[in-house]
N, C-alpha and C positions, 0 to 999 in steps of 0.2 A: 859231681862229687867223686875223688876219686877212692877208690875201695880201700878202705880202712881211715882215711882222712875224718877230718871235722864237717860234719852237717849244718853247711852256711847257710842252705836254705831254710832249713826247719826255725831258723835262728830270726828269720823275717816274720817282721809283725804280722798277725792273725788278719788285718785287712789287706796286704798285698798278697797272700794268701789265696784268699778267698779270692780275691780279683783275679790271679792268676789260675784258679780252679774256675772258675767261671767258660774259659776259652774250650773247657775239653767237656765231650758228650757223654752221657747219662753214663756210657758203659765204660769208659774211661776212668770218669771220675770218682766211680767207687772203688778203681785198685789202687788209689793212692793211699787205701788204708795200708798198706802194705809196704810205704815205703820208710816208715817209721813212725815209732812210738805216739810223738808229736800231733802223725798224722790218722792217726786209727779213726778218730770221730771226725775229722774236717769236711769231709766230702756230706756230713748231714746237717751242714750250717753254712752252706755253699748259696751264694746269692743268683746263683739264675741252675737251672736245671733244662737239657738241652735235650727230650731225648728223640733218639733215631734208631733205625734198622742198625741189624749188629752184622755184618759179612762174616760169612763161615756159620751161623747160630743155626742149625737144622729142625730143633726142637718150638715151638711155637708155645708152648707150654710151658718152656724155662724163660720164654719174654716175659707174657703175663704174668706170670710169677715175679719177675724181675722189678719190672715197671712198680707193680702192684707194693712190694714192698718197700722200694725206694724211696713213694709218695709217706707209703707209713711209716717209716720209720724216721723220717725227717725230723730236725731239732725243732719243735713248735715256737718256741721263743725267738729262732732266726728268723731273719726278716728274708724275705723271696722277693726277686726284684723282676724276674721273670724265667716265663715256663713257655718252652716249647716243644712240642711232640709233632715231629716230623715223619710220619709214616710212609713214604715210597716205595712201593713194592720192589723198585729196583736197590734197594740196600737190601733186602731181604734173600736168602737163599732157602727159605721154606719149601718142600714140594709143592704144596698146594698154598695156592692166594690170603694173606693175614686177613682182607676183610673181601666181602664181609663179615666172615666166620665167626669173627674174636670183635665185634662191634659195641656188642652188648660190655666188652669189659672195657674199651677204650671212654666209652661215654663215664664210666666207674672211675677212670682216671683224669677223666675231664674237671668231675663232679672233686674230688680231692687237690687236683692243684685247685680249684678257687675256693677251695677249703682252707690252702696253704697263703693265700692274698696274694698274689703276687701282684707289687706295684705297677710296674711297668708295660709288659709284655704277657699277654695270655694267647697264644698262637697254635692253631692245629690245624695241622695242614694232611694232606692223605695224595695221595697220587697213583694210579693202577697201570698208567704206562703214557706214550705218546699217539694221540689220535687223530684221523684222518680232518673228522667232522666235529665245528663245534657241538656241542652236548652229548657227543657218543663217548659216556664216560660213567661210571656209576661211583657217587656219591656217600660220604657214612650219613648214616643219620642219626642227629643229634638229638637227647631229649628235648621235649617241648617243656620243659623247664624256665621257670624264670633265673637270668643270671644276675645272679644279686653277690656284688661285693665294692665296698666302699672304697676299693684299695687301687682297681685298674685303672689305667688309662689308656691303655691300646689293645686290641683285641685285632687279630689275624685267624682267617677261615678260610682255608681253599680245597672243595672239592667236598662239601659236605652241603648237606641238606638241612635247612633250619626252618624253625616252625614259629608261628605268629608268638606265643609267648616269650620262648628266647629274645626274638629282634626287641622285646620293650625293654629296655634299658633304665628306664624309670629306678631300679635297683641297685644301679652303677651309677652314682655321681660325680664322681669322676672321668670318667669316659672321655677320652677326648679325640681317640683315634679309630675308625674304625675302616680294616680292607675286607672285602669279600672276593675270593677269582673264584671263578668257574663253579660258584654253589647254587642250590634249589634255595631258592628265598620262597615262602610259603606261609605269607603274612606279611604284616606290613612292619617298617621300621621305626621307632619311636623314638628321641631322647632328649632331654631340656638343653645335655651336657654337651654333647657332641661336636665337634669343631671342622674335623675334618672325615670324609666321606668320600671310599671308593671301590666301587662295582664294579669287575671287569668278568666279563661276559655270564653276566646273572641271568639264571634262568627263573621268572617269577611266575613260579606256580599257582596261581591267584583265580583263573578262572572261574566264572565268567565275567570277576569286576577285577580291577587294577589292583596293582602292591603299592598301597600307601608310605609314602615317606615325610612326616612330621618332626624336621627338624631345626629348630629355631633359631640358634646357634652358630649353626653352620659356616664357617670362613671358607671353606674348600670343596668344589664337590667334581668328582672323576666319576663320568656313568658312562663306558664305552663297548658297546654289545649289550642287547637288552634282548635274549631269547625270549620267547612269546610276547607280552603286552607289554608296550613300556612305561614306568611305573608314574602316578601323579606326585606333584609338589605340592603337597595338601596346602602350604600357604607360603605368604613370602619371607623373605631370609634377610632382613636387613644388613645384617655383619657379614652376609656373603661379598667375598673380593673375586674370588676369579674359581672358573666353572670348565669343564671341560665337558662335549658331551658329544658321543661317535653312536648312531645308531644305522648298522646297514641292513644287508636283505636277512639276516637271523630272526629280526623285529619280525612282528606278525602285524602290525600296523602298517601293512602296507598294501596298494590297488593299482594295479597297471592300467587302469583306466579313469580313474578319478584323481585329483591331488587332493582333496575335504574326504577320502573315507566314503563317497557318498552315489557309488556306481548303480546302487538298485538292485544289484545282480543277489538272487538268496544263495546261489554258491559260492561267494565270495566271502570268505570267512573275515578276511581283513575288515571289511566294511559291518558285515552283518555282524562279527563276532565279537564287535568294540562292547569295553564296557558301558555298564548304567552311567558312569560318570560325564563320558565322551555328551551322550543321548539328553543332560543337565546344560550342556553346553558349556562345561568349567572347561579351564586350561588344565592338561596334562603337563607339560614344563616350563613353557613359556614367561608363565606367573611368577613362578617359583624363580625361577633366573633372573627377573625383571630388576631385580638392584645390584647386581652384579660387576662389577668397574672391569674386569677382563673374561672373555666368554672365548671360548672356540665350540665350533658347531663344523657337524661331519654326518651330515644325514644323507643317505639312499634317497633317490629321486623320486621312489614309488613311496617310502615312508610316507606318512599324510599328517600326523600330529601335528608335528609344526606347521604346516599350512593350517592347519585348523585352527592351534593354538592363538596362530597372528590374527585370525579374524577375530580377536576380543580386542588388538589393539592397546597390546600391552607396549607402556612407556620405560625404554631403559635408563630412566632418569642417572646411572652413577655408572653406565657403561663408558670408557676408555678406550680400552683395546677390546677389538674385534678382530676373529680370526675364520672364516671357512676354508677348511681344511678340507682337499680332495675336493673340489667345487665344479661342477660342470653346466657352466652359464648356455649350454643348447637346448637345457629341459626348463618349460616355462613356471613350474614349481617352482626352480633355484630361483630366477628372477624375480619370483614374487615374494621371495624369501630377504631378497637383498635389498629390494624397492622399500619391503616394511621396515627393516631396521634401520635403512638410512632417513626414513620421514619420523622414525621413535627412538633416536639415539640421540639429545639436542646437544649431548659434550663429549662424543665422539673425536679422540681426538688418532687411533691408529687403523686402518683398515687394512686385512690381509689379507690376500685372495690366491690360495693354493690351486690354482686347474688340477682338475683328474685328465690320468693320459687319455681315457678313451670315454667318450659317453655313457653315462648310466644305464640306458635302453636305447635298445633300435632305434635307428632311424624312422621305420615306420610310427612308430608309438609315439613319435615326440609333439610336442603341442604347443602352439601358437602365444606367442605374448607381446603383450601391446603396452608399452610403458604408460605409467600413471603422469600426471601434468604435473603433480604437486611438486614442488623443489625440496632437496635437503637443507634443510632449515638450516644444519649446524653449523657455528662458525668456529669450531675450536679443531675443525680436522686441520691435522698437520703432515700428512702422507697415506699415500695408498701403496701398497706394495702389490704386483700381479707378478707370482711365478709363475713360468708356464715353460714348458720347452720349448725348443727353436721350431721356428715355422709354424705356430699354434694361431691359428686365424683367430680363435677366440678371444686373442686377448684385445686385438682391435674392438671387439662387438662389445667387451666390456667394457673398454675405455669410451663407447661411445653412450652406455647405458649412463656410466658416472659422467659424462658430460651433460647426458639430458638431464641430470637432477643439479647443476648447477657447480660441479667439480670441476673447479681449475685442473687443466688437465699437466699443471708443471707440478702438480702434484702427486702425480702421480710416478712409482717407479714403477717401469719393470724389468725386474731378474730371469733370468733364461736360465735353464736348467740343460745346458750343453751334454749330447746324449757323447757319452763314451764308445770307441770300438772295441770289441772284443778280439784281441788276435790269437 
């Protein structure tokens, strides 16, 4: 608009408006009171609220302040489509660290957006900097509060600590999305609604028994990094389509001496320190994946669950695709991993078999395996894909393992992953 001209913008309907107040963050979007008349209330009928660290703001006491009123002072009547508070300590130019000092008020501000409903999007994320080691990181903590609101459907949490009340969702009916990265899960998870489900490097505080996850719903589930114990699939998930699930040496289910968990050793925490559930003899994931039509799996050699898990002999009646990712066929664990799904997979029709560059353990540590007699029953596989790099002997020992189970071997591809020069 040029200075003294006509105000074409103010001139646009109240909904492109708002649409276009939506794009700018929390601290932005209140100076447009300023830009006319028009605009003095628009920014409290604003359909998503984004807030983040303000650069240049020295004062930590004019945030809270800020925040604080911006939640109050909101048009009750306007509909919130979503709220996000993005805390990064690197937006901030505080002398001293916002949390966890100012914790107690961020959870104040939690508690008021889902006061506000927001449909869509309820996200809070915190971040304290970039670290060497997973979990060397410290987390907000969030009240153990149940989150009760009719209105959500996606909820976003990283870098925050949550407590068995919170994760029951029984209060959200809605609910359809839930992420968790890098937070303390400390309880189990619950909800009728839930659809899609993803964990990435969850640390489940749960000790000495597992973090329940009971979700019935479920179409999608991402669980990659499970620090401490990894969690049970309290039951199975019919409407599950496709599962992702990476757990390496983070897991504390793991025994450099045993593949079942079951070394004897009492210093061996992995083994001695499994939960009451393992000691029931239920399946920790296994189960729970078992109707799954596309699955990738990325387990550590020492992990043991899944060895354990297959000894109940779960049937993937609605598996499809199958993927191991990072796969290293020298540890007799993998092999007995790949033997079970190929005798309980009967409509398998994609196999994919990523090699890891280098062996999971030593040479010395590795152990002996002797192929089972029974054939792959399936008649609907349609390809095997083995990537591996050039000159990789294992991918021969593979292609001879899938022959012993009755796999035409022009079925099989494989892709060479041609190692580039650095000049």
């Amino acid at each position: 608009m040029a200075s003294g001209g006509p105000d074409r913008i103010s001139a646009l309907p109240d909904e492109l408006l708002h649409h276009l107040l939506s794009f700018l963050r929390a601290h932005e979007l209140v100076r447009t009171c300023a830009v006319a008349r028009r605009w003095r209330h628009l920014w409290k009928s604003a359909p998503a609220l984004r807030v983040t660290g303000v650069k240049g703001c020295l004062n930590s006491g004019w945030f809270v302040n800020f925040v604080r009123t911006l939640l109050q002072r909101r048009d009750a009547s306007a509909h919130l489509d979503s709220f996000e508070l993005d805390l990064d300590e690197r937006d901030f130019d505080f002398v001293k660290p916002f949390l966890p000092a100012n914790e107690w008020h961020v959870n104040g501000w939690f508690q008021l957006a889902v006061a506000c409903g927001p449909r869509v999007l309820l996200a809070l994320r915190t971040t304290s900097g970039i670290y060497e080691n997973p979990g060397d990181y410290e987390t907000l903590e969030l009240l153990n509060l149940p989150l009760i609101s009719r209105h959500i459907t996606r909820l976003e949490l990283q870098m925050v600590s949550v407590r068995g009340r919170t994760l029951n969702f029984s209060g959200c009916p809605a609910l359809a999305d839930l992420k968790m990265e890098e937070c303390d899960i400390m309880g189990s998870i619950s909800s009728r609604s839930l659809k899609r489900l993803s964990i990435i490097l969850g640390n489940f505080r749960t000790d000495p028994f597992r973090a329940r996850i009971c979700l019935p719903s479920l179409v999608s589930l991402e669980l990659i990094g499970a620090m401490r114990r990894a969690p049970v699939l309290v039951e199975s998930m019919p409407l599950l389509v496709s599962a992702i699930v990476r757990l390496d040496s983070t897991c504390v289910d793991s025994c450099p001496k045993s593949d079942y968990g079951d070394c004897h050793d009492r210093q061996c925490y992995g083994c001695y320190g499994a939960g009451a559930y393992d000691r029931r003899g239920q399946s920790v994931l296994l189960n729970g994946l078992s109707e799954a039509a596309e699955l990738e799996l990325s387990v550590d050699s020492q992990v043991f669950v899944i060895n354990r898990d297959l000894k109940l002999c779960p049937t993937f009646s609605k598996l499809k695709t199958l993927l191991f990712s990072e796969w290293c066929p020298d540890i007799a664990s993998d092999l007995n991993v790949l033997s079970c799904f190929l005798q309980h997979s009967p409509i398998l029709e994609k196999l994919t078999l990523q090699l890891s560059e280098v062996p999971k353990v030593p040479v010395g540590t590795q152990r002996s395996y002797t192929p089972s007699k029974q054939y792959f029953a399936g008649s609907h596989l349609k390809i095997v894909e083995i990537k591996c790099d050039e000159d990789d002997a294992r991918a021969r020992k593979v292609m001879n393992i899938l022959s012993t189970y009755g796999i035409p071997l022009k079925k099989v591809n494989i892709q060479i992953n041609k190692k580039t020069s650095v000049s």
